[in-house]
N, C-alpha and C positions, 0 to 999 in steps of 0.2 A: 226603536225610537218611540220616541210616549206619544209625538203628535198624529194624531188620529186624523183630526178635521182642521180644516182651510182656520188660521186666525183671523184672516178677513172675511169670507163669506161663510163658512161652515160648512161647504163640503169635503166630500172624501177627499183625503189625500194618497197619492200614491209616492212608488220609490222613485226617486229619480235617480240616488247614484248612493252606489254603494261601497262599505272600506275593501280595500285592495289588499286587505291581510286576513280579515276575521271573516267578510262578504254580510256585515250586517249594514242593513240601510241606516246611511249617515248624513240623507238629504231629501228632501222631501219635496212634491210639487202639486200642484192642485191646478188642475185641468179647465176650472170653470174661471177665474181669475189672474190666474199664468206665476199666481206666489208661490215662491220657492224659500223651504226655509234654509237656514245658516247650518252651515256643513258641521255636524261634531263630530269633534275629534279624539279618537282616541289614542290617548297616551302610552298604552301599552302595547297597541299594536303600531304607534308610528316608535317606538323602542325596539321594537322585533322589526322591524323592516329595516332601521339603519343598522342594529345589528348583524343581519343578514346580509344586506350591499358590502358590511364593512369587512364580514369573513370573505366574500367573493374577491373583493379586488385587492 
């Protein structure tokens, strides 16, 4: 994820939640402010994971 630092105060950010297919951080939060940024999504891996639900059941 490209965001480094807090967009409201400019400090460090760290991971807050990561994708559930590839395990790259996909959410971010900053400790000193409590912002969390907006979850991205990746497309190819929400495509591999309904493909994958869809062979199982």
């Amino acid at each position: 994820m490209k965001d480094e630092s807090c967009r409201r105060c400019g400090n460090d950010l760290e991971v807050n939640k990561k994708c559930d297919v590839c395990y790259i951080p996909n959410q971010m939060y900053c400790h000193e402010c409590g912002y969390v940024s907006d979850e991205q999504i990746h497309v190819q891996c929400m495509i591999s994971s309904k493909n994958h639900v869809s062979l199982v059941n």
